[in-house]
N, C-alpha and C positions, 0 to 999 in steps of 0.2 A: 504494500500500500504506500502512496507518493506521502509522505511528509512535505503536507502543505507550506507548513511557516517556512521551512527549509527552502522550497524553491520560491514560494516570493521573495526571500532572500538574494536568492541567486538571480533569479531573473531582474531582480530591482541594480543587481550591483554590475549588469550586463546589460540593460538596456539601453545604454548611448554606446556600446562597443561599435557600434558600425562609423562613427564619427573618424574614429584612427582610420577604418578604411577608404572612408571619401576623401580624408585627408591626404591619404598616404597614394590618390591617385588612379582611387577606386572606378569603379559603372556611377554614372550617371542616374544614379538613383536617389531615391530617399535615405537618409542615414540608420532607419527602420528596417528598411529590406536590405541594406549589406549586410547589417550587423546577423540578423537571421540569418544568411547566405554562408556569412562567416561559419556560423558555429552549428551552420547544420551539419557539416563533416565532423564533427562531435558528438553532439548531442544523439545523433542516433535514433532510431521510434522506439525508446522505452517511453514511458508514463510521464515521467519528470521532464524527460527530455524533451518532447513537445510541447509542453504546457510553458517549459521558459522560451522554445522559439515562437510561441504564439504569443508571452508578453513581450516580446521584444518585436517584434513584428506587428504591435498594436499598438504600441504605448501612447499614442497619437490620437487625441479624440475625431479628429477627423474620418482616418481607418477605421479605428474601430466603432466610427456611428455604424458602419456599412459592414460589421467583417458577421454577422449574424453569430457568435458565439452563445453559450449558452451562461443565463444570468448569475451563474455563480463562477462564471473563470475569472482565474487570476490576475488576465490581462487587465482588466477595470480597477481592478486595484492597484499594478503598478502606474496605469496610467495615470490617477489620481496623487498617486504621491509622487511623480516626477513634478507632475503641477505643480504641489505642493515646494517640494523642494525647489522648482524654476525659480520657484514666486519667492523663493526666499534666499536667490542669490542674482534674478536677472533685476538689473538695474541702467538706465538710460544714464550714461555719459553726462557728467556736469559739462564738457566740451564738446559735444557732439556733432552741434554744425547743421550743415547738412551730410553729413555722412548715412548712408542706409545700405542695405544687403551685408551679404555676409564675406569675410578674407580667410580663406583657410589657411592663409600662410602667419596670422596673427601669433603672436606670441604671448603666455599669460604677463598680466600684470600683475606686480606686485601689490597684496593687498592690501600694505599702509597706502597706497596711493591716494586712497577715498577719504585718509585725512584730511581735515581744515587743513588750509595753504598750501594746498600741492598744484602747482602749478605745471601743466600741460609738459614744458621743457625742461620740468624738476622731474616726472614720473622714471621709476625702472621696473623694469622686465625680467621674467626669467628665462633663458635661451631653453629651446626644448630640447629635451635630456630624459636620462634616463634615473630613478635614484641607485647611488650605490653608494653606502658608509663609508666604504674602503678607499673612494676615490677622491679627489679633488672636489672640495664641497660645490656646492649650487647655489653662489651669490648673484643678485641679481645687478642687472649692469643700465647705467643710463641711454640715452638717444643717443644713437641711432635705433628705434626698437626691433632687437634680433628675429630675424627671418624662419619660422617655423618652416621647415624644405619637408616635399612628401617623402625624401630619401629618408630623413630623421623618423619620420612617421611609419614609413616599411619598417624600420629595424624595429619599432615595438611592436607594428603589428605579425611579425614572426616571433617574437619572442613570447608575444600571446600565444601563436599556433605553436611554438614548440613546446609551453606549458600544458596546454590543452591536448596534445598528444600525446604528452605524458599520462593525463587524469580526466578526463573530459569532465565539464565544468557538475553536470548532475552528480558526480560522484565526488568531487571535492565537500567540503565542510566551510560554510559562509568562511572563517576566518581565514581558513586557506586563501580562497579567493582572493580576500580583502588584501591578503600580503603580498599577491601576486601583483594584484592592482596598483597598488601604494610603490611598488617596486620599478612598475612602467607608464603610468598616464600622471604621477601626481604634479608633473610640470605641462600639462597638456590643456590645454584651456577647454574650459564645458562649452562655452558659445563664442563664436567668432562672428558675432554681432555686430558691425562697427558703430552700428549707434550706444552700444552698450556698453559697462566695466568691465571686460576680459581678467575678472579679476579672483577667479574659483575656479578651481583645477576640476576637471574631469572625476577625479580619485574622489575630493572633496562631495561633488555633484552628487553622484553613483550612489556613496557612503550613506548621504542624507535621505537620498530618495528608501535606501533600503531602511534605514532607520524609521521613517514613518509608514510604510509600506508595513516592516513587521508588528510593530505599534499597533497600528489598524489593525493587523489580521488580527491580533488576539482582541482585541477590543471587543469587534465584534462577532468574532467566536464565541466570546463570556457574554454576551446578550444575544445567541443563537441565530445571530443574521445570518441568513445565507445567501440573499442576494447582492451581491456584489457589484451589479450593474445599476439599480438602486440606487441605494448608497452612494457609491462612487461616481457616478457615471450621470442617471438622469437626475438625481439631485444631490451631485457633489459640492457644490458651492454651497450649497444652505449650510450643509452639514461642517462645512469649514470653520462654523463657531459652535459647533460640537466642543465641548471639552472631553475631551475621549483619549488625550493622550495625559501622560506624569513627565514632568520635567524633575531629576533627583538630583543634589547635590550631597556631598562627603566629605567632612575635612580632620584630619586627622590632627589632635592636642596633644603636647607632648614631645613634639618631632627631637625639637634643638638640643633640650637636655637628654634625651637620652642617647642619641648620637655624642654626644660631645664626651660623658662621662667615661674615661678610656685611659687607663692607664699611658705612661710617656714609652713603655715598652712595649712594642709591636703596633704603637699607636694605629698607623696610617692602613694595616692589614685589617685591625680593626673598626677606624672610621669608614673604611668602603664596605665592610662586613655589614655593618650596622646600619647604615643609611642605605644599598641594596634589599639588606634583608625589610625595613621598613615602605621600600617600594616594594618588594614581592609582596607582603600584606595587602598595601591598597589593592592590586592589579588582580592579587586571588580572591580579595571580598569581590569584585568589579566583574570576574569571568564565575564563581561559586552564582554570585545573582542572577546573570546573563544566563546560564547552563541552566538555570531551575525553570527560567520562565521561555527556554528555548528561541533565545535572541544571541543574535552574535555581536562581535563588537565593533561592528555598524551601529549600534545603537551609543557607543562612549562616543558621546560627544567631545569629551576634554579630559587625562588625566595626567596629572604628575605634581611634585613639590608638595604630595599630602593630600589633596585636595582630587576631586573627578565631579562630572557633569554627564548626566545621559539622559536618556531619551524610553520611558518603555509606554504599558497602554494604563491609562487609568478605568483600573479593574479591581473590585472587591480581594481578588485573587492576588494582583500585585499586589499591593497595600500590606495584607495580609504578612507576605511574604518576605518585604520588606522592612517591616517592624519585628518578626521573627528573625532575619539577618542581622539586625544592627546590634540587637539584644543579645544574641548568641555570641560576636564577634565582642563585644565588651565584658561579657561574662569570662571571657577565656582570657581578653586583656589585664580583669579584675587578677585572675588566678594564675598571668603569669606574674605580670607586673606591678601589682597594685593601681592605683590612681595616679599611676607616672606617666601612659596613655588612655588616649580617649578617643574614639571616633564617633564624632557626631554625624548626624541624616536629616536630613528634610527633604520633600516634593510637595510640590505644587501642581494642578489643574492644567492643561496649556491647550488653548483648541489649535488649528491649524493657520487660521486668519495673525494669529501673535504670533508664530514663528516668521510668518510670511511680511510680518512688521508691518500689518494693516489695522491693526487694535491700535487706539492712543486714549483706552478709557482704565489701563490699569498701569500699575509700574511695570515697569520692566520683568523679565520673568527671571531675569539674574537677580534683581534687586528681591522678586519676593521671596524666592528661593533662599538666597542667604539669610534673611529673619526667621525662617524657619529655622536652618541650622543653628542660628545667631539662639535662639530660644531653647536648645534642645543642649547648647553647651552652658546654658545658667539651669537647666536643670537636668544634670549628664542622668542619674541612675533613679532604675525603678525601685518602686518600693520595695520588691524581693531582692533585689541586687544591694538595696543601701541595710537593709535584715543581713543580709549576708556577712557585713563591714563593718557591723554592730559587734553580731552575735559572739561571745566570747569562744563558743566550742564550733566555730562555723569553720567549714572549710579553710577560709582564709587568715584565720587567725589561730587555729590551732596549732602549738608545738609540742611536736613526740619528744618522749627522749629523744636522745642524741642527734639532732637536729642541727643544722648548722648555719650561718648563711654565707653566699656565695662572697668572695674576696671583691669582686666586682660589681655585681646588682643589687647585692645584699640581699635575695629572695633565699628564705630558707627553707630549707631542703634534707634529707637524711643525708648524713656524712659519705654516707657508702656510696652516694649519687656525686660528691664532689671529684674532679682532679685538678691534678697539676695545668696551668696556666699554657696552653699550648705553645704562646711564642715564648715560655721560659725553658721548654723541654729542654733538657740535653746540658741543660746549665747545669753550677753544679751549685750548693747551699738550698735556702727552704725558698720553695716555690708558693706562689700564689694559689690557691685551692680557688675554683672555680666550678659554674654548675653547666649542664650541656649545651644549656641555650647560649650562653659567654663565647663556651671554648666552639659552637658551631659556627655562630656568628666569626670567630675568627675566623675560623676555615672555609668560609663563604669569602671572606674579604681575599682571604692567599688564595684560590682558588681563580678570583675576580683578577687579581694580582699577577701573580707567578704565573700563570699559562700566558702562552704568548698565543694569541689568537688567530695568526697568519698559521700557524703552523698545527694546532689543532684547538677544536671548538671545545668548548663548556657551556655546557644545560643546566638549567637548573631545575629541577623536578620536585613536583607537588606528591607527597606521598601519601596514602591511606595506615600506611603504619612507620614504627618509629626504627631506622635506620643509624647506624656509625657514623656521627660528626652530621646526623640530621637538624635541624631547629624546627620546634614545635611553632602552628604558628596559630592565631589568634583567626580558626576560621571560624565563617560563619553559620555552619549548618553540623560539623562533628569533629572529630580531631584529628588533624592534618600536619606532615612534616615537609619541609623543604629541606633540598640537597642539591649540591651544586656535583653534577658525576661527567665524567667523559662520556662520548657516543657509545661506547662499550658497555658501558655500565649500566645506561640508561637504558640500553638493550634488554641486559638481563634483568633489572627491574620490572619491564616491559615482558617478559615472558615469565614474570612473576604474578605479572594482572595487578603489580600495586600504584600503579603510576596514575594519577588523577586529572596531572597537568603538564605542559612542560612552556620553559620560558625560554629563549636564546633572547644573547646581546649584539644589536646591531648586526646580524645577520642575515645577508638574503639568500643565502644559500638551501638546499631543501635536504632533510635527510629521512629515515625508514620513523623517528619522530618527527609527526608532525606540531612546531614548536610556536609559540606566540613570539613575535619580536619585539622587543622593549629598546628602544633607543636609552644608550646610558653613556655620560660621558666617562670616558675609562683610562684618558691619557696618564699615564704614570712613568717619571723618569727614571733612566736605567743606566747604569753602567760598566760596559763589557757586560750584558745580559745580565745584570743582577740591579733589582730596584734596588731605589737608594730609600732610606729610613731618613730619618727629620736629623740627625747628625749629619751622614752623607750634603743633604741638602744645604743646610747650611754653611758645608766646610768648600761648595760648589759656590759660594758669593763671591765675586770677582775673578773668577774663573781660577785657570790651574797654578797659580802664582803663588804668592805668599801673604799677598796685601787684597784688603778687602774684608770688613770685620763677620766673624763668625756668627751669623744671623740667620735664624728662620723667618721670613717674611709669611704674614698670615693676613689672607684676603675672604672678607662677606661682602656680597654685595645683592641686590636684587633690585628689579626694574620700577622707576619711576611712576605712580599713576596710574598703572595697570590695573587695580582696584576701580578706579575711578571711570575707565574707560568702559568696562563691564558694568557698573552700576549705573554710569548718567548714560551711557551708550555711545556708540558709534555715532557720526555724524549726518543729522536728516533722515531719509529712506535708505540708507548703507545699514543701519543698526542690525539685519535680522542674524537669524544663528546661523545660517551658513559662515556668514563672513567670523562670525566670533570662532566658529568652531574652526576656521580656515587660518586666523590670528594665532589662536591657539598653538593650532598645528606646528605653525611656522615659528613659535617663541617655542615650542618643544624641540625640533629638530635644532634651532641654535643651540640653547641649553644644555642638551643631551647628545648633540651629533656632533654638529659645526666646531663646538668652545674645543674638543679635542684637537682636531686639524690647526687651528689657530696655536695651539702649542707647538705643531708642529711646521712652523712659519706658513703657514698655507692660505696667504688672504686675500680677500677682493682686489681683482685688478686695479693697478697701477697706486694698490699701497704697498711698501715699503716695511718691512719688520724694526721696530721702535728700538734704538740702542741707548741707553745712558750715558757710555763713553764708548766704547769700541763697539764695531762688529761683532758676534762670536758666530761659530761654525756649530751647527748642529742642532737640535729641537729644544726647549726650553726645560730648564730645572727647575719642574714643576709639576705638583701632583693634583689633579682633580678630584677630592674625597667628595663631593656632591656636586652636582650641577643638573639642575630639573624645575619644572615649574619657572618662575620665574629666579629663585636662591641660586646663590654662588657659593661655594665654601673653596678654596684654594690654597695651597700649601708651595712653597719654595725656596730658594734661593733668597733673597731677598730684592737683588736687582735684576733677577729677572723677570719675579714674579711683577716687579712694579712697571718692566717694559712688557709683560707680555699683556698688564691690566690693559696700556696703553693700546696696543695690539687690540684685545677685544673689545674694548669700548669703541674704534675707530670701526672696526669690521662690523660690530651690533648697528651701531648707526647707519653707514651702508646697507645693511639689511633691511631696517626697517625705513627706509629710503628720511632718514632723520627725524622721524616723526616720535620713535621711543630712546629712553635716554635709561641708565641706573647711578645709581650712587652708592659709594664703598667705602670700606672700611680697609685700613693696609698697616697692621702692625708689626714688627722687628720683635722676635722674641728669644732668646736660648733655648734652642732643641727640648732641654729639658724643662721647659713649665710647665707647668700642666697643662694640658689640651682644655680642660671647662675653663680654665682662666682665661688663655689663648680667645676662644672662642666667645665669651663674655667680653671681652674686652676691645677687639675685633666688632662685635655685636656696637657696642656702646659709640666707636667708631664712625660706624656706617650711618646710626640714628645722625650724630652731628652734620657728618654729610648731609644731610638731608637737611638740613636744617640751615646748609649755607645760604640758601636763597629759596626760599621754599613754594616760592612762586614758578621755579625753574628746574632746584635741585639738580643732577648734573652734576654730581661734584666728587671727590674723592679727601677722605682726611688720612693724614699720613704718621708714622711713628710709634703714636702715644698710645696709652693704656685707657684710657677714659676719663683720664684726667683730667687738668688745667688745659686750657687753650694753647700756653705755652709748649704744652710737649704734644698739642696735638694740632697741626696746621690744616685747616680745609680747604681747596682750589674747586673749583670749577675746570675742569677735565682739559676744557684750553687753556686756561691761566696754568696748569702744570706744563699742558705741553708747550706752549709758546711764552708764557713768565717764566716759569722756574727751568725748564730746561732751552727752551729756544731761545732767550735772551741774556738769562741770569748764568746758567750754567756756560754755554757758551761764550760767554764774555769770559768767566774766571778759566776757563780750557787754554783760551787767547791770549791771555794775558799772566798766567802766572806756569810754571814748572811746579808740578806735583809730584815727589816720589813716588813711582811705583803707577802712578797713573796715566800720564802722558807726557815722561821725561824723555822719552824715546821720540818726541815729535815735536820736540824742542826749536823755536825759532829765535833770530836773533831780535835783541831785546827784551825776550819775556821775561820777565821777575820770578826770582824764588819765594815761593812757600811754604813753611812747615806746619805740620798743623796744632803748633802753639800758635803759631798767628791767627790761623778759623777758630779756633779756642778762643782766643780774646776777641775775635772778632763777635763770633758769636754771644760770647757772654755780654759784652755789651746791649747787642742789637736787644737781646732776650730783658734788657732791664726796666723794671716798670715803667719808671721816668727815664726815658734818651740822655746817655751824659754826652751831648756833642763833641763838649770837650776833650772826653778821653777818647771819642770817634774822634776824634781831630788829630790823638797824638798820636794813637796805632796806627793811620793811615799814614802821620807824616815819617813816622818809620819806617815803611816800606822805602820812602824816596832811595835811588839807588845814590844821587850825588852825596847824600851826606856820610854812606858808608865807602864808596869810590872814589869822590872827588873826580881830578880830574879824568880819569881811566872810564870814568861815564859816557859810555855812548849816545849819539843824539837819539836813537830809535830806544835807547833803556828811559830816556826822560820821557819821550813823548807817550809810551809805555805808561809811565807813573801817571803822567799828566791825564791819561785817560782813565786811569783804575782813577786816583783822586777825584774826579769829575764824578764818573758814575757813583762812588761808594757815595759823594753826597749827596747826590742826589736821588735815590734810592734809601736811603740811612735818614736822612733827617726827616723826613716826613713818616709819621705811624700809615698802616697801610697796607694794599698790596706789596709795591715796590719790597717794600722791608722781608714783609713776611717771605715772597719769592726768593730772595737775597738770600734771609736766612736758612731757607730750606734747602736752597744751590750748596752754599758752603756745609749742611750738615751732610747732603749725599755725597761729596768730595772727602767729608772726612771720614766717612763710612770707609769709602772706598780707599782712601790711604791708610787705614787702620790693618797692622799686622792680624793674619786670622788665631 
């Protein structure tokens, strides 16, 4: 028997296929009849297989007034929810002109475009391409806008036919599909409209349409509709303010601290351990819900950094099932972790007319959604759950004898269940004692870590029972373990019948598991094949030298406003969910894809990799412990991390054609402090940023602990780059010899510095009240004549004569100037500073 929802699925995420073939050069036909054409060499006359070439061959209310089906096929319902989705991503050109008909050689546009002040000659494009994680990322480029050629278009429409001769499409599983798709059309523009925003991929299009297509079926399955032509067809528009779908949100409390709390030993193995293992949660409560109410993940509208958005049917049945997930999932958080995580839920009503951004008599459905969650985190537990937290002999507070708790999470546990602290193994003296979830989550992170991915892959699998170096995880329906195994292993779990899920990172490759892909940014620095640990790193500041002070640089950062953009909305008629779930998208593949490549000098045409003082050779000394959602968590070097800040901040802009901006935190710390201070401190940081201009924000604070102003300087992204290093640093390069820094590019006339003279200089600059005076008398010490007399060259005076000009003028006014100055001379003495 055909599994209905299944193939509306399918046929929903297939019904613009035929558009690659017109593009690519096809017959003269409708993009309805290729796309059937295409995949009848597939699909075959089984049951299923006819039913998707008949919605793909109808989807068009025109055909199918005329095609005589009978009133419960499918076709009427995908054609309803392409509508649906059209309506909620086709949009008429703010410059349109007279421009009309259609250019299949169109390119998409980038979807900040639709921002306020983008103007026509400001817009960029993304060239059509294909995605692959591995390769050279997909930044979008300015006018001229690149020529979408049908050659480009053949190579995905074969690489479709060669998928598809693999599995033919009835036989694949929606998500399969979905990663098929996302792999070849997601730079593929849905309409080449010219009056319109070419600004929603294909991938995007397809995704939505199956999204509300599954919706609907169950909708009205759970009120026994069975006509479909009905419904959809002769009275689809009334029904468009049906509220008949659930719009869900999820955002997980908790996140920061418990990631962060991590011993200084084996730190970095274990902050990627711990903030993976925290994504695999979201992604398995998100696919546990998706698998019960038999939707695919077509339906996630948005997940990462904690938080997810999706799309199911509003049914007694959801509802139900949803409130029974959320309870289940915090029940097991209560018992693993106490009240140190929390996962909040709310949904709301949504008919189709609000997706389509034709309602303007409610808020926004971001806006009511988040009150809902907003309400559900001031009153996290139920009555039985907070019974539970009370009860003296309750589960969670009982201790047996010999009980212990873990060296790390402090959750207590019988002794016999503790060991040794995996990254102390092999040491010798008393080891940490630790419980399985600690020492798994390490082994998720080395695992994350040590495998070099070019050379063989890692899964991570969801198991039904408890496995060696497993972590228990916090699901929502019974108790589940994750394990990070090789292809082999994962095998023989798999002929064990215990494997429930499985996850691959950045992967498009297929194997005998079929895997969900999770974009994760995973760049981690190495040397001679061996990661470097937070010492390594910091003994990598100033490269291989001797000079250069021994510092761990620690970077948070997360995007400007983005809250705000989701809650007031897009601008005009651009607002609907296409475009947000298309925004999304595209801030996730930075986050999680792009930020890795960018370590590895890889950026937007005709930028330049950011140096402080020299060139260096090779990829950045820097390790990415998070980056998802819109958060940054960063670890390095110290000067590289602060040129590679520059690096992504410069590439993020380009991406979102300058329309989104972030603000960061960038602190200098000893290897050994503790990672929650780090991290707290860092935190406190990034708020100041924010707080330079708050109208603008944009800005980076540098150094400090959280302290004083004084030890913490905040710039606006260009005041760093063009104050503090395009002018300020640059002049002292110019103008003085630095040991160890650029003594070796020594010109004639430049004055010597040591850094007792940036010492006094700076102790001054740093003085509440300016002593001009004693500015006056360390400058007139540099003069070279009064220590050479006549042996003074004219090029050494005129030298001074310029360093004394700028120092005043720069130095006696409080200010930018100063503050720039002072920050030039502390990164100089950084970098002079023996390691």
């Amino acid at each position: 028997m055909v599994n209905q929802l299944k193939t509306v699925t399918i046929a929903s995420l297939l019904h613009d296929i035929g558009k690659v073939s017109y593009r690519a050069g096809g017959e003269k036909k409708t993009h309805s009849r290729l796309g059937a054409d295409f995949l009848d060499a597939f699909c075959g006359e089984t049951e299923a297989g006819q039913a998707i070439l008949r919605c793909i061959r109808y989807h068009h209310a025109k055909v199918l007034k005329n095609s005589h089906l009978a009133d419960n096929d499918l076709a009427y319902l995908v054609c309803e929810a392409d509508n649906i989705a059209a309506g909620t991503d086709r949009r008429d050109a703010a410059d349109k002109g007279e421009a009309f008909g259609f250019d299949s050689k169109l390119s998409l546009e980038n979807v900040f475009n639709v921002f306020e002040g983008t103007k026509k000659e400001d817009k960029s494009y993304f060239p059509l391409s294909e995605l692959n994680a591995r390769e050279m990322p997909d930044y979008p480029v300015k006018s001229p806008r690149p020529i979408a050629s049908p050659g480009e278009y053949a190579k995905i429409l074969n690489d479709l036919k060669a998928n598809f001769q693999r599995k033919a499409p009835q036989d694949m599983e929606p998500n399969e599909l979905l990663r098929i798709l996302e792999d070849t059309v997601s730079f593929v523009p849905s309409s080449t409209d010219k009056s319109q925003v070419a600004d929603i991929s294909l991938y995007d299009h397809v995704k939505m349409t199956a999204a509300v297509a599954s919706a609907l079926y169950r909708y009205l399955r759970s009120y026994h509709v069975d006509n479909l032509k009905d419904y959809c067809f002769t009275h689809g528009e009334k029904h468009r303010r049906d509220k008949n779908m659930l719009f869900i949100s999820a955002d997980f409390s908790g996140i920061q601290k418990f990631i962060y709390r991590v011993p200084t030993k084996g730190a970095m193995r274990m902050l990627r351990g711990r903030s993976f293992y925290l994504q695999i949660v979201m992604e398995n409560i998100i696919d546990e819900i998706l698998s019960r109410l038999g939707l695919s993940r077509s339906n996630l509208i948005y997940s990462g950094g904690g938080h997810f958005y999706m799309l199911a049917d509003n049914s007694e049945e959801t509802v139900q099932l949803l409130e029974k997930a959320f309870h289940g999932v915090n029940d097991r958080l209560l018992e693993l972790y106490g009240t140190r995580l929390y996962v909040a839920a709310g949904w709301v009503p949504v008919c189709a007319e609000e997706l389509m951004g034709k309602t303007t008599d409610e808020d926004s459905v971001f806006y009511r959604v988040s009150r809902k969650v907003a309400e559900k985190k001031r009153g996290r537990y139920s009555q039985s759950q907070i019974k539970q937290m009370i009860a003296e002999n309750s589960q969670l507070n009982f201790m047996e004898p010999g009980m212990r708790e873990c060296g790390l999470c402090h959750h207590s546990l019988k002794e016999s269940l503790l060991s040794d602290y995996m990254a102390e193994r092999g040491e010798e003296g008393e080891k940490l004692k630790v419980c399985p979830q600690c020492n798994g989550m390490y082994y998720l992170g080395k695992m994350m870590i040590d495998r070099n991915p070019e050379k063989e892959a890692t899964f991570f699998v969801v198991l039904n029972q408890e496995k060696p170096d497993s972590i228990r995880l916090p699901a929502p329906f019974h108790n589940q373990w994750l394990k990070a195994v090789t292809s082999e292993e994962g095998n023989e779990y798999m002929k064990e019948g215990i494997i429930e899920r499985v996850y691959s990172k950045n992967d498009s490759t297929t194997s005998e598991m079929i895997a969900t892909r999770l974009w994760v940014g995973d760049y981690a620095a190495r040397e001679n094949g061996k990661i470097l640990d937070f010492a390594d790193l910091a003994e990598q500041a100033g490269g291989k030298g001797k000079k250069g002070i021994r510092r761990l640089g620690v970077l948070r950062a997360d995007v400007d406003w983005l809250g705000a953009v989701f809650m007031a909305g897009l601008p005009g008629v651009y607002g609907t969910l296409s475009r947000y779930a298309s925004l999304s998208r595209y801030l996730s593949m930075f986050f999680a894809g792009i930020i890795s490549h960018i370590c590895y000098k890889e950026l937007p045409e005709g930028q330049k990799p950011f140096y402080l003082f020299h060139e260096k050779e090779g990829e950045r000394a820097v390790h990415i412990v998070y980056s998802g959602g819109d958060d940054i968590f960063l670890v390095g070097a110290w000067d590289d991390l602060l040129e590679m800040s520059v690096d992504l901040r410069k590439a993020f802009r380009t991406y979102t054609n300058g329309q989104l901006s972030f603000s960061a935190g960038l602190g200098f710390f000893s290897p050994s402090y503790p990672v929650i201070r780090m991290a707290s401190d860092t935190g406190k940081m990034e708020n100041s940023a924010k707080k330079k201009d708050e109208s603008v924000k944009d800005s980076i604070a540098l150094f400090g602990t959280g302290g004083s102003d004084v030890d913490m300087p905040v710039f606006r992204w260009t005041e760093l780059e063009e104050g503090v290093w395009g002018e300020k640093m640059q002049f002292l390069l110019s103008h003085f010899v630095f040991a160890g820094v650029n003594d070796e590019e020594k010109k004639l006339g430049m004055l010597s510095a040591g850094k007792s003279l940036l010492y006094r200089l700076l102790e001054i600059l740093n003085e509440p009240i300016f002593n001009l005076a004693h500015f006056a008398y360390v400058i007139a010490r540099m003069d070279p004549e009064s220590s050479k007399g006549p042996k003074c060259t004219e090029e050494e005076k005129q030298c001074y004569s310029e360093v004394r000009y700028a120092f005043f003028q720069w130095g006696k006014h409080s200010g930018e100037d100063r503050k720039e100055l002072e920050t030039a001379l502390r990164l100089v003495i950084y970098r002079m500073r023996d390691k």
